[in-house]
N, C-alpha and C positions, 0 to 999 in steps of 0.2 A: 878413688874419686868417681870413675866412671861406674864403677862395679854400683856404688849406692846409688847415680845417678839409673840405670837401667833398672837396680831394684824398686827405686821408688815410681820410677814408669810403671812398672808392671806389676806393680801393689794399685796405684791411682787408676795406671791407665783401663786395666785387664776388666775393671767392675761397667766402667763407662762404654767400652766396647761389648761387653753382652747384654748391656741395657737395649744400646740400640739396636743390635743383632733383634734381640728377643721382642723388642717394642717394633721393630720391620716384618718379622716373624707372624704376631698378634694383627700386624694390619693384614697382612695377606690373609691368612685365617679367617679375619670378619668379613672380606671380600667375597671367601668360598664360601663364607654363612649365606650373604647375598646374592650369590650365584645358583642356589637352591629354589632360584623363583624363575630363572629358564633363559635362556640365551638374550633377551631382551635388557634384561637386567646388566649382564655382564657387559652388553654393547653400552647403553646408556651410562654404566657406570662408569666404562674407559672413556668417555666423551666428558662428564664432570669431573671425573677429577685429571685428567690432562690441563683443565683450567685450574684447578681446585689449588692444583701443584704448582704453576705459573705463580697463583696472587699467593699463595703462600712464603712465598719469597720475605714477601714485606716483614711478614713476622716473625721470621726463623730468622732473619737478618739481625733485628730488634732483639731479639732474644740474644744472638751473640755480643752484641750492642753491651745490651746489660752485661753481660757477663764480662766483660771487660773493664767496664769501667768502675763497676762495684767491686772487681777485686784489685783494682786499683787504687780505691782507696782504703779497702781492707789491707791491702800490703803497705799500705804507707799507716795503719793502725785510726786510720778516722774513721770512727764504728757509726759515729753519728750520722757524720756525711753519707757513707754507705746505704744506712737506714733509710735515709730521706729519698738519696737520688736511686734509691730503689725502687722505694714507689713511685717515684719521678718517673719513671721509664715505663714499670707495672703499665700504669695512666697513659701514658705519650704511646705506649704500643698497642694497647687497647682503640686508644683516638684514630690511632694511623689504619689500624687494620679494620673499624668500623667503614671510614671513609673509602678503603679500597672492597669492601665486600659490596659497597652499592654499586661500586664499577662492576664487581662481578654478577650482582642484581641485573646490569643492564645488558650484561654479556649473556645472562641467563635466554633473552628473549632471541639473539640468533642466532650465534653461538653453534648449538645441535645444527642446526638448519643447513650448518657448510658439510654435513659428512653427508653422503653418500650412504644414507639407512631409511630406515621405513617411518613413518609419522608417529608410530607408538614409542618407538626409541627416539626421537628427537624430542616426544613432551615427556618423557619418561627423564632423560639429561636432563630436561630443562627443570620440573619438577626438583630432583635430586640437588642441581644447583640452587635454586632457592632456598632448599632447608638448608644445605652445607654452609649459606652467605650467613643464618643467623645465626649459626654457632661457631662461624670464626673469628668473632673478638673474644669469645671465651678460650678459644684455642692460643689465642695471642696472649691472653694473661696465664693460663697455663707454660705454656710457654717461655715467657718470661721471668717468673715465678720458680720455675725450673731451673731458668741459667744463674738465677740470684742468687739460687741454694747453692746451686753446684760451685758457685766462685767464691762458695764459703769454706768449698772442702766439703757437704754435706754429700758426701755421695751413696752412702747405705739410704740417708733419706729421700733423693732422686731418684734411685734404682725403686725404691716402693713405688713413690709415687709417678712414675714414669710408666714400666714395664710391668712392677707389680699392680699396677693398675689393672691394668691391658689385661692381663691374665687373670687375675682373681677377681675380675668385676666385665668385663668389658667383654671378655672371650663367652663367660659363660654362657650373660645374659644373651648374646647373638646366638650360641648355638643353639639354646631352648626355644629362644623365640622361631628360628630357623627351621630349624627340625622337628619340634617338639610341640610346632601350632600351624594351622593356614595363615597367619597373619600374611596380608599382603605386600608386594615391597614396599609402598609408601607408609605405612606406619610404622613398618621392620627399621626402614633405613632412619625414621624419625625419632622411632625409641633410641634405637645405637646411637644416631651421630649425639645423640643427646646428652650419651654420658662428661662428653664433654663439659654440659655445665656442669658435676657433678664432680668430676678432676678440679674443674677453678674453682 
């Protein structure tokens, strides 16, 4: 009994832990891509997403949310309900995470201003935060979208669209753009965080 209970962990579990190994991996990676434009960069980037990571909460929370309750009633075989209060959630985490990105809109303007760095690195944050606030309600239906699969059991299809993302689409483009052009950070950081709509 245990023996198939540990096999079946490590059949399910083993794909879900190097998704997210490999998708923590892909973000550090597009970090160093970003970091190619000089210590300014790196400072302002650890200033946005220290918040970035704060209001993300709302959505990775919503995302477990989903994932719970869709496979609750995939386990009790209501395919329909599933269906429905999937988009239900889709929609409600989208709502929720737009409303807290204009918090982090507002957080945008002082926010940089508490650390202790030079004026180029506190409009350089605060810039960074503005693009990151419009692409996180696509992050949040990504997101969500993701837990719904996965509480279906779809986890070859999450490992794509998750990590296989990140890597065959996401890593590349950053390190061409990175290495492979002057583009400046602000366009750099506007193309990458972009892919995002692109994953939703």
């Amino acid at each position: 009994m245990y023996k198939n209970l540990v096999k079946e962990i490590i059949i399910k579990g083993f794909p879900l832990i190097l998704n997210e190994f490999l998708w923590a991996l892909a973000m550090i990676m597009r970090n160093q891509c970003y970091s190619t434009r000089g210590l300014d960069v790196v400072a302002a980037q650890n200033i946005s997403s220290t918040l970035f990571n704060f209001f993300n909460i709302v959505y990775i929370s919503l995302g477990s949310a989903t994932a719970i309750i869709v496979g609750s009633y995939l386990g009790a075989g209501k395919l329909d309900e599933a269906y429905d209060n999937s988009n239900k959630l889709l929609a409600f985490s989208v709502i929720a995470t737009t409303l807290v990105s204009l918090v982090y809109v507002a957080c945008a303007f002082f926010f940089p201003y508490v650390y202790n760095t030079t004026a180029d690195v506190r409009e350089l944050a605060k810039d960074m935060m503005l693009i990151s606030s419009v692409t996180m309600p696509f992050c949040a239906y990504a997101n969500a979208a993701y837990f719904s699969m996965r509480s279906g059991g779809k986890v070859t299809v999450t490992f794509i669209f998750d990590s296989g993302f990140m890597w065959l689409f996401v890593m590349p483009l950053s390190f061409i753009l990175s290495y492979l052009t002057n583009l400046n950070i602000i366009p750099l950081f506007i193309i990458c965080q972009s892919t995002e709509i692109i994953k939703a």
